[in-house]
C-alpha positions as CSV (number, residue, x, y, z in Angstrom):
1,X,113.0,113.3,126.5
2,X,112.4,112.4,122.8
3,X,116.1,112.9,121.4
4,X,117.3,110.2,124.3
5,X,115.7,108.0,122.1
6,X,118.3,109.0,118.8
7,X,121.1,107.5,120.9
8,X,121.3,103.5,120.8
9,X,121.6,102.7,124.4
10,X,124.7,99.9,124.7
11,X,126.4,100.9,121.8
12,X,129.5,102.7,123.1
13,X,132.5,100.4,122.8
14,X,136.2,100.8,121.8
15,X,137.6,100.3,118.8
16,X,140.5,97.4,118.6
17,X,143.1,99.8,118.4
18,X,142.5,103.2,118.9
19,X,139.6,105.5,119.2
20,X,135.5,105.3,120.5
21,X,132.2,104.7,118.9
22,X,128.7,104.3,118.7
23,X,125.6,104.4,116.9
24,X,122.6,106.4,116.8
25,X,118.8,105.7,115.3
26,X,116.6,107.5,113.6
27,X,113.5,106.7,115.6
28,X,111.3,110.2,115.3
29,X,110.6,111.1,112.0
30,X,112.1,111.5,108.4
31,X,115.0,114.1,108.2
32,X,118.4,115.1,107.4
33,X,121.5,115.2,109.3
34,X,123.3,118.7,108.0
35,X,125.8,119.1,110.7
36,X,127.9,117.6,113.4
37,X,129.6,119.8,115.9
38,X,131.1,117.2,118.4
39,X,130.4,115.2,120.8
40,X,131.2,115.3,124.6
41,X,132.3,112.2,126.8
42,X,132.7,113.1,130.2
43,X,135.2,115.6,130.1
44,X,136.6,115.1,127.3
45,X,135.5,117.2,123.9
46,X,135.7,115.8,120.6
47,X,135.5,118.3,117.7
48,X,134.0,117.8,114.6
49,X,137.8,117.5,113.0
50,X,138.0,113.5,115.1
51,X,135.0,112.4,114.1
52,X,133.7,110.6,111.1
53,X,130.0,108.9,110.8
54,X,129.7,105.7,108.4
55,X,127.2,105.7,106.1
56,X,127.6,102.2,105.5
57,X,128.8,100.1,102.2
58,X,132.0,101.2,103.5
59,X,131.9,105.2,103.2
60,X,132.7,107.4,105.6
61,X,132.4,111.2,105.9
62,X,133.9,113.6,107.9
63,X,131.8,115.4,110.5
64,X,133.2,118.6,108.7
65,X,132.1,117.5,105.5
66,X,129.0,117.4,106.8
67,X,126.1,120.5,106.0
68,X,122.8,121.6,104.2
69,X,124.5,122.9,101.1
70,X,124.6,120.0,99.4
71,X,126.3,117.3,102.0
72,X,123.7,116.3,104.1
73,X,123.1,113.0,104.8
74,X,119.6,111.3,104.6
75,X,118.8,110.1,107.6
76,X,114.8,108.3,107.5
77,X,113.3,106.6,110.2
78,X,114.9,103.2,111.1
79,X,118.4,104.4,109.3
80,X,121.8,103.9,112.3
81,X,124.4,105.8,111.5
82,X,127.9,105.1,113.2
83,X,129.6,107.4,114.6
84,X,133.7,106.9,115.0
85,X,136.1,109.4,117.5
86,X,139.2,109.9,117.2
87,X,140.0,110.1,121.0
88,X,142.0,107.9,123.8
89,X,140.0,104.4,124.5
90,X,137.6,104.9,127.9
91,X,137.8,102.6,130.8
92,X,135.0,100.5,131.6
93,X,132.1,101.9,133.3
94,X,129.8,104.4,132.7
95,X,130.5,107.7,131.0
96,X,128.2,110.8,130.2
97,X,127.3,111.1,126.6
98,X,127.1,114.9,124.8
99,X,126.4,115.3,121.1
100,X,125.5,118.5,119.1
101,X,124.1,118.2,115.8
102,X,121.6,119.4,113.5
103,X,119.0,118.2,110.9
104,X,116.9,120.2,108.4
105,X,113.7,119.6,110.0
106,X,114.4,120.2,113.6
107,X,117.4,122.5,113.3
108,X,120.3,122.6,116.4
109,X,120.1,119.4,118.8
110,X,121.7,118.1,121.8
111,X,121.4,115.0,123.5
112,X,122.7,113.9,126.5
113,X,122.7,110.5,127.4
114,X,124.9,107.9,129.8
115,X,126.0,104.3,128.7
116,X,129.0,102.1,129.2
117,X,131.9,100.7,128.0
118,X,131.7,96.5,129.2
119,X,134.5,94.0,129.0
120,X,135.0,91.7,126.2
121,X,132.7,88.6,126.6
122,X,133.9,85.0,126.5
123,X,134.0,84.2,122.9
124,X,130.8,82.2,121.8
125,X,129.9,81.7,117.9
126,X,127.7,83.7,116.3
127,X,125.7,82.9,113.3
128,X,127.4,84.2,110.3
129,X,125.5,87.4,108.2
130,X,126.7,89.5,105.1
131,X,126.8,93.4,105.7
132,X,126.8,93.9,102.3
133,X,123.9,90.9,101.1
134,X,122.4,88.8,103.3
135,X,120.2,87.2,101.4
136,X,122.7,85.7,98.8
137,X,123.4,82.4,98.3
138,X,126.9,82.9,99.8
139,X,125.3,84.5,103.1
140,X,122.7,81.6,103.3
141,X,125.2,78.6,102.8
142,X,127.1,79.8,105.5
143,X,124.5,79.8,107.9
144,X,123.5,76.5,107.1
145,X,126.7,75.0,107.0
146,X,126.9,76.6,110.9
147,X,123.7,74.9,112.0
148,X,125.1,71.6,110.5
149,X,128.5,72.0,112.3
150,X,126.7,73.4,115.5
151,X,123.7,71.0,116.0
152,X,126.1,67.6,114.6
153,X,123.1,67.4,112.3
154,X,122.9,67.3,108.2
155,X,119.6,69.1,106.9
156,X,117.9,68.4,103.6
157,X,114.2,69.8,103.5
158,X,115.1,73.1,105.8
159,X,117.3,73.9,102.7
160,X,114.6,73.3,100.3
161,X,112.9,76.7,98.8
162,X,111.3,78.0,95.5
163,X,111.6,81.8,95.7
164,X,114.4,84.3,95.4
165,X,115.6,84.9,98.7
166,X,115.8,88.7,98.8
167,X,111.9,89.2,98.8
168,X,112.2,88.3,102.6
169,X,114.3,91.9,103.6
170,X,111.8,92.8,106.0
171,X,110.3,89.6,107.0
172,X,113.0,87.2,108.2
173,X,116.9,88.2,109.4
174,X,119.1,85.6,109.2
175,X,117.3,83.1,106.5
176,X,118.8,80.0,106.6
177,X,115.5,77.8,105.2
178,X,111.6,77.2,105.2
179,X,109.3,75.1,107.2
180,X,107.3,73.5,105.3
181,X,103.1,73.6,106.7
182,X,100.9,71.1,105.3
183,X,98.4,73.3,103.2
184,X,95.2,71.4,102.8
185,X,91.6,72.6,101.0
186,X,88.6,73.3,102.8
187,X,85.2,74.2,101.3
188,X,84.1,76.4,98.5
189,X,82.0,78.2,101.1
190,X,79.1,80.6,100.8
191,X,79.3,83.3,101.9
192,X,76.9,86.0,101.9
193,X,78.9,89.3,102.9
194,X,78.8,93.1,101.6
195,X,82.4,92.6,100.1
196,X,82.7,88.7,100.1
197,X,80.2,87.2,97.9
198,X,80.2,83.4,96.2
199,X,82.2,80.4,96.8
200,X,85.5,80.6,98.3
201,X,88.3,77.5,98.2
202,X,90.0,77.9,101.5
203,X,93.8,77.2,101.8
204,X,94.6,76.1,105.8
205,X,98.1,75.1,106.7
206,X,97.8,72.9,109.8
207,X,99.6,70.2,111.4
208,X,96.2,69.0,113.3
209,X,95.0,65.9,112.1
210,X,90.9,66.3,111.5
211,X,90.9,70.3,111.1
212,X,90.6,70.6,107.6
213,X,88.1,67.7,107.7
214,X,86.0,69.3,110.3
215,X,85.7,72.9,108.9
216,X,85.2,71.2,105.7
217,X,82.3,69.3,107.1
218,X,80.9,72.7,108.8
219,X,80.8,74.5,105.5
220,X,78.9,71.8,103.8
221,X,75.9,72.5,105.7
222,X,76.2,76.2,105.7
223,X,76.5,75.6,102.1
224,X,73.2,73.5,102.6
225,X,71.6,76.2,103.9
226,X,72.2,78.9,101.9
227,X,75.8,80.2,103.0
228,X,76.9,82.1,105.9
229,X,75.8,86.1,106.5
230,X,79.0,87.9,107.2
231,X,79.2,91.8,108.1
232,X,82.5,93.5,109.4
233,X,80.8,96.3,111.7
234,X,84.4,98.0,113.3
235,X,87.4,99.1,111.8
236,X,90.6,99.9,114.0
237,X,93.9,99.6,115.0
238,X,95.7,101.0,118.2
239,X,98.6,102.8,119.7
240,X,98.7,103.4,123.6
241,X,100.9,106.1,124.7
242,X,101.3,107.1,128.2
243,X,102.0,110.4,130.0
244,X,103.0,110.3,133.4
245,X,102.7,113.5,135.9
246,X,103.6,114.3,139.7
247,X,100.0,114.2,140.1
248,X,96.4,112.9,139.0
249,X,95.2,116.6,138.8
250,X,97.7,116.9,136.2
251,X,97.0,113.3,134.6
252,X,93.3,114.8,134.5
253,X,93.9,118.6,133.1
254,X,96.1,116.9,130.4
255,X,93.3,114.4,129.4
256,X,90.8,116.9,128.9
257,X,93.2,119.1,126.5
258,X,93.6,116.5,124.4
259,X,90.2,116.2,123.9
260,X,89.5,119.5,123.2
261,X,92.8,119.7,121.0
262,X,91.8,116.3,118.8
263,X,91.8,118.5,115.8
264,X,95.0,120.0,115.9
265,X,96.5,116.7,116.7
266,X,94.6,114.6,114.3
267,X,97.0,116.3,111.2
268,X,99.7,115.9,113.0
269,X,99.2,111.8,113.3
270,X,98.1,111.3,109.6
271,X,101.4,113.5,108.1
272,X,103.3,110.2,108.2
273,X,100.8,107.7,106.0
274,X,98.8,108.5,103.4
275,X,96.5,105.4,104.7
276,X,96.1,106.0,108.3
277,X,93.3,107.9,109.3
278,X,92.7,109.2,112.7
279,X,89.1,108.2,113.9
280,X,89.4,109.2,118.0
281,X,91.3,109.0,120.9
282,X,89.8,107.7,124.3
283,X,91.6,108.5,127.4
284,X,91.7,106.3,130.6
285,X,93.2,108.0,134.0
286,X,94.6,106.2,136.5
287,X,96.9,107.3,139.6
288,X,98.9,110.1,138.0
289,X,98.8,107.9,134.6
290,X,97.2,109.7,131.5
291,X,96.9,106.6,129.0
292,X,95.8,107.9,125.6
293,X,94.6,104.8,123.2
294,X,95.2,106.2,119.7
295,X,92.4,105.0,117.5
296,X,93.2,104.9,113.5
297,X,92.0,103.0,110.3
298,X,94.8,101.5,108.2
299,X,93.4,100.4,105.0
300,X,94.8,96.9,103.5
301,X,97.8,96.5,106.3
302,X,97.3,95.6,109.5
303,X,99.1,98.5,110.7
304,X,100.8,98.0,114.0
305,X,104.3,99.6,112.5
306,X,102.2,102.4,110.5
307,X,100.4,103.7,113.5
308,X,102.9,103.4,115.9
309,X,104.9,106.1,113.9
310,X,101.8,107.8,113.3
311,X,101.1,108.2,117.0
312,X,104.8,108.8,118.1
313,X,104.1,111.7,115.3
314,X,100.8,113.1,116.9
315,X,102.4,112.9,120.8
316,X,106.1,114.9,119.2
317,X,103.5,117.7,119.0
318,X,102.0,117.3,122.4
319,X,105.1,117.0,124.1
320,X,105.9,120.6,121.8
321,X,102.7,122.1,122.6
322,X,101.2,121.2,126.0
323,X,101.4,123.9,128.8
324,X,100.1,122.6,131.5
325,X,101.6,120.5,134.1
326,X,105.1,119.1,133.4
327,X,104.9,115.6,131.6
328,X,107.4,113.5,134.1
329,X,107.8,110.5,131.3
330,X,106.0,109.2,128.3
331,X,105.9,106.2,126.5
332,X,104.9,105.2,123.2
333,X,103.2,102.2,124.3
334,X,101.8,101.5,127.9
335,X,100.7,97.9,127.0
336,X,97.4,99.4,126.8
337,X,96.6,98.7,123.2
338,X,97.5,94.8,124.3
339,X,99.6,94.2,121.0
340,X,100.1,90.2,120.8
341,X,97.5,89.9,123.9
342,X,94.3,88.7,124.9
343,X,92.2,91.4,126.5
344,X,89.1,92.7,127.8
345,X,89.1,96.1,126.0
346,X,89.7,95.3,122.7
347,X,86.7,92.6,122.9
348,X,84.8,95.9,124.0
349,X,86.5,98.4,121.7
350,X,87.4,96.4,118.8
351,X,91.4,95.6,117.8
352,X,91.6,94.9,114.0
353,X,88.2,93.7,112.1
354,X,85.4,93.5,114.2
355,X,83.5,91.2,112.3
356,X,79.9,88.8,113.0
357,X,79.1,85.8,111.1
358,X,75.6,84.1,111.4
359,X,73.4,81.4,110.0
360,X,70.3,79.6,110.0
361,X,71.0,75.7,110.2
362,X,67.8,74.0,108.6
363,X,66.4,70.6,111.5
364,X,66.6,68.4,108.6
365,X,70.5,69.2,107.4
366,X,71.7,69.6,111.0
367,X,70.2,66.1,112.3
368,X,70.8,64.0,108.7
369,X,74.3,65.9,108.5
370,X,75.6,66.3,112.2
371,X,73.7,63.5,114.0
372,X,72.5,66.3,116.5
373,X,69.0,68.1,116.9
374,X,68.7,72.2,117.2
375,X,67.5,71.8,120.7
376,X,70.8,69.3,121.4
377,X,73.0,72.2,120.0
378,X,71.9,75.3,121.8
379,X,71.2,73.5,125.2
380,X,74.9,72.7,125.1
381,X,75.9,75.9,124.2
382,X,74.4,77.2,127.4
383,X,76.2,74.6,129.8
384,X,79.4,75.8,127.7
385,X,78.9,79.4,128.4
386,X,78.8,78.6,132.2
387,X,82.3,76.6,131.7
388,X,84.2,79.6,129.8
389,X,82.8,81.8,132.3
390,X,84.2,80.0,134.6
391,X,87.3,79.7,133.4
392,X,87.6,83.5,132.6
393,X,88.6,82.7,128.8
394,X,88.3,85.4,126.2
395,X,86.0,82.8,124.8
396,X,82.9,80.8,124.7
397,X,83.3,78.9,121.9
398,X,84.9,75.9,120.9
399,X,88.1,76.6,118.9
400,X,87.9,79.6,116.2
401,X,91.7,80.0,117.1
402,X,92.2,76.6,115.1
403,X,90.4,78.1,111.8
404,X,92.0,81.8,112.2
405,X,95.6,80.4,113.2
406,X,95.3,77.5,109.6
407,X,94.1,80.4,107.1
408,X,96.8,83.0,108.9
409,X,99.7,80.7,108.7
410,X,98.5,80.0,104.9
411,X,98.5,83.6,103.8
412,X,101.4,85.5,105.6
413,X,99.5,87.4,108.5
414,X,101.2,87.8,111.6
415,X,100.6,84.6,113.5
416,X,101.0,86.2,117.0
417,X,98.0,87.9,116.1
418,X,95.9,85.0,116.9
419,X,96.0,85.5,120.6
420,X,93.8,88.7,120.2
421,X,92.1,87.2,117.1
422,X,91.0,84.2,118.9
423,X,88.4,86.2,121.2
424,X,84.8,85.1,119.8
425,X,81.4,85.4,121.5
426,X,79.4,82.5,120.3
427,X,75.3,82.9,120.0
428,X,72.5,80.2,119.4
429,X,69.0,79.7,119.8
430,X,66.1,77.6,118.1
431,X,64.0,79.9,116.2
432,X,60.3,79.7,115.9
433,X,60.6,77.1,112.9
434,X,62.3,74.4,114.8
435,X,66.0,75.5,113.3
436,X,68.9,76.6,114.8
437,X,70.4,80.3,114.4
438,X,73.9,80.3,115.1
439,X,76.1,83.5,115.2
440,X,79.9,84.3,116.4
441,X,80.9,87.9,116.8
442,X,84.8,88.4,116.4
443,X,85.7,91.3,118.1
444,X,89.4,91.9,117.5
445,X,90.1,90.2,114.0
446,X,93.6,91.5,112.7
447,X,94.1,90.7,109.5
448,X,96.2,92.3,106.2
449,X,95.9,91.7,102.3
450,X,99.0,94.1,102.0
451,X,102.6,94.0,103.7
452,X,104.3,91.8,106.2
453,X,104.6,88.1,104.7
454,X,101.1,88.8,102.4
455,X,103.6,89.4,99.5
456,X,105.5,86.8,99.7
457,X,105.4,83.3,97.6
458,X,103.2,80.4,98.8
459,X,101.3,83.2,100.9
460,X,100.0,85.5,98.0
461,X,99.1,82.5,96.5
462,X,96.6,81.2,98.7
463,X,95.3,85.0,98.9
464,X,94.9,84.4,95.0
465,X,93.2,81.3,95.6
466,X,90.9,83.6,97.7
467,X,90.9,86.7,95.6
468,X,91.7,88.5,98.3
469,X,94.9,90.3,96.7
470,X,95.1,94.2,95.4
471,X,93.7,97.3,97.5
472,X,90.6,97.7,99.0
473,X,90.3,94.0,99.7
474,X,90.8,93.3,103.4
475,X,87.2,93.3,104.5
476,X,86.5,90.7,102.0
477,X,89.4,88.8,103.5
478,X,88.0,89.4,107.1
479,X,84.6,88.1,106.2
480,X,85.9,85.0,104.4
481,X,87.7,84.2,108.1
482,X,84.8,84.9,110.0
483,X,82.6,82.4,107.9
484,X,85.0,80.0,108.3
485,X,85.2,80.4,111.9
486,X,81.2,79.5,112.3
487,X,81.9,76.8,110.3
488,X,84.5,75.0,112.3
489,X,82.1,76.2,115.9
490,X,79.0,74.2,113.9
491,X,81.0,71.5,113.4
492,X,83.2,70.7,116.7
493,X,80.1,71.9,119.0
494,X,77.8,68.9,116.7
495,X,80.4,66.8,117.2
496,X,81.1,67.0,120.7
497,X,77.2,66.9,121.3
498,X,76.9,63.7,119.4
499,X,79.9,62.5,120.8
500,X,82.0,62.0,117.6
501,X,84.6,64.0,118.3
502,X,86.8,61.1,120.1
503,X,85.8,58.5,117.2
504,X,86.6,61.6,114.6
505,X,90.3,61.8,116.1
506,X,91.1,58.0,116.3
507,X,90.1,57.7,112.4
508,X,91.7,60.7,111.2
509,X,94.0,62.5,113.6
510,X,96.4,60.0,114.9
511,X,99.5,59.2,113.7
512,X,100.2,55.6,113.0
């Protein structure tokens, strides 16, 4: 089931003038090819003497020259290999796929697969890419000078950049140019956290006339009042595998090994990081579905990639050493950890940072400052509760996906992110002195100070500006957004209530 996945589904294809090839992927784990018998399509063997794999750069080896003593070929996760045979082109169709080879880690191997050779599509340009740089200024011309030819259009600020290319391998395929966000200063804010403490200046790249100015009026009276309290009180990040069985008694025998086996398993997860850490695994059954939600803590990255291989790792050794009922399928995700969605379970369970942020808003500041009382403020959070309940939004606050979506743009997290990031459950109440307590809870906060686009140019500068760069600081990072969220919910709910949110957008948000 798992060795399917080596073979790059699609890839089969004829060569212009003689011969077959097609690719296959490192997708399991970290090894060495140090053989290549041959390779079967339908009836037809191909010996090890007519084929050749491309290493890439232009080298090719032999599949003869291929073994452990000294030719092996490294072969990490993510590496394709291509694979050409020296055998009579195949009619279109399908065709039954037979390799044999071996690595050092998982010796002999067969897979057996079926794809198909397609006709030639109807020509259609394709944007131009470098196999050898694609990040050099060659590479990146030429795609510009195709979007100008393409679209009829000359471009002068998408060409426009002030960093070298090549730090983007692994952010951005096909760089042709930058968009360019407004980045505009909000604050310092207070904030009173256990690893965020002092005045932050906070950098928010928007396009939203009146957002900077509104979060920047909700952290002056935090600031008023002493700051905002922020604790991060969950730590995680998910995989969601699922194993699938002729039966729900199967589904249910298999769920209850893995609980008893969570210690032989949790090695086997945390042999590919030296950062992930294995916490628990909770198992939902349904029908003749066992779906495993892999629970790990990933330091400074926000660690979609790292525990994805870290649980296809862990469930390589289940598939090995399970011996109860046949597993039918499995999948490494089951769209049960909700990657780049909205959901019910991780506001439960916690996706990311789970994070609160609180403060008490003195009567005085709240009515000379925001033109509304304490009583005003609460009593319209309650009617607001009844409308997101309503509506069923993951919600019941005013806009914390317009704070977390500015600062996320500003310093390279993965923007997507916001649709899970944006859940928030908004508290208020007067308290016994006449002021108002105000607290937001976010439950799914998925935020990184290391990898993805945190490295790169304008984005590591803005985590400068917060100080919010080097290991260790994440949490610091996540309480900075959360006190930023309260501040824009303080300040959009005061404004609605006194009804200057309309006037506020006609003075500063339109466009003339």
């Amino acid at each position: 089931m798992l060795l399917k996945l080596l073979y790059t589904r699609g890839s089969l294809h004829n060569l212009p003038h003689s011969g077959v090839a097609f690719s296959i992927k490192n997708r399991l784990d970290n090894v060495n090819l140090t053989g290549f018998k041959q390779v079967q399509i339908g009836e037809v063997v191909i010996p090890a003497e007519k084929i050749h794999v491309d290493l890439g750069n232009g080298e090719r080896r032999a599949a003869t020259d291929i073994n452990a003593d000294g030719r092996a070929i490294e072969l990490p996760v993510g590496r394709s290999l291509e694979v050409f045979l020296d055998t009579p082109r195949l009619a279109e169709g399908m065709h039954p796929v037979q390799i044999w080879f071996s690595t050092d880690a998982f010796g002999d191997l067969h897979v057996e697969v079926e794809d198909a050779i397609v006709g030639l599509a109807s020509f259609k340009p394709h944007i131009p890419r470098s196999q050898e740089d694609d990040y050099s200024e060659a590479a990146i011309a030429a795609r510009q000078r195709f979007a100008e030819e393409f679209s009829g259009k000359q471009f002068q600020h998408l060409k426009r950049y002030s960093f070298d290319p090549h730090v983007l391998k692994g952010n951005c395929e096909h760089f042709t140019g930058v968009a360019q966000i407004p980045v505009g200063l909000a604050g310092p804010l207070l904030v009173n956290g256990e690893h965020a403490q002092g005045e932050f200046l906070i950098p928010m790249a928007t396009t939203e006339g009146t957002l900077v100015a509104s979060y920047n009026r909700g952290m002056q009276v935090l600031n008023l009042c002493g700051g905002v309290k922020c604790t991060v009180i969950g730590d995680a990040m998910q995989r969601a595998p699922v194993f699938v069985f002729s039966d729900a008694r199967g589904a249910r025998d298999f769920g209850k090994w893995v609980e008893e086996s969570i210690e032989q398993i949790r090695p086997q997860a945390e042999s590919t990081s030296s950062v992930a850490k294995l916490q628990y695994i909770d198992t939902y059954l349904s029908n003749k579905f066992a779906y495993l939600r892999f629970n790990f803590s990933t330091g400074d990255a926000a660690g979609q990639n790292m525990v994805g291989r870290a649980t296809f790792a862990a469930c390589s050794w289940i598939l090995e050493n399970y011996r109860g009922a046949k597993v039918e399928h499995f999948y490494l995700e089951s769209n049960f950890a909700t990657d780049k969605k909205a959901s019910q379970i991780n506001v439960m369970r916690t996706r990311g940072k789970r994070v609160v942020a609180e403060a008490v808003v003195k009567r005085d500041v709240l009515q000379q400052r925001m033109r509304v009382t304490p009583e005003q403020l609460a009593y319209h959070g309650q009617v607001s509760n009844v409308g997101a309940f309503l509506s069923g939004a993951n919600n019941n606050g005013a806009h914390s996906a317009n704070g977390i979506t500015a600062m996320f743009i500003a310093t390279g997290q993965d923007v997507a992110n916001v649709s899970e990031s944006s859940a928030g459950v908004l508290y208020s109440e007067v308290t016994a002195e006449g002021d108002l307590y105000i607290s937001i809870t976010i439950p799914s906060l998925i935020v990184a100070t290391h990898g993805g686009g945190t490295g790169l140019a304008t984005q590591n500068e803005c985590l400068e500006m917060l100080g919010c760069v080097g290991r260790g600081t994440v949490r610091k990072f996540a309480e900075i957004v959360a006190g930023v969220v309260l501040a824009g919910e303080l300040s959009l709910g005061a404004a609605i209530s006194s009804s200057d949110w309309v006037s506020s957008h006609e003075q500063y948000g339109r466009n003339r």
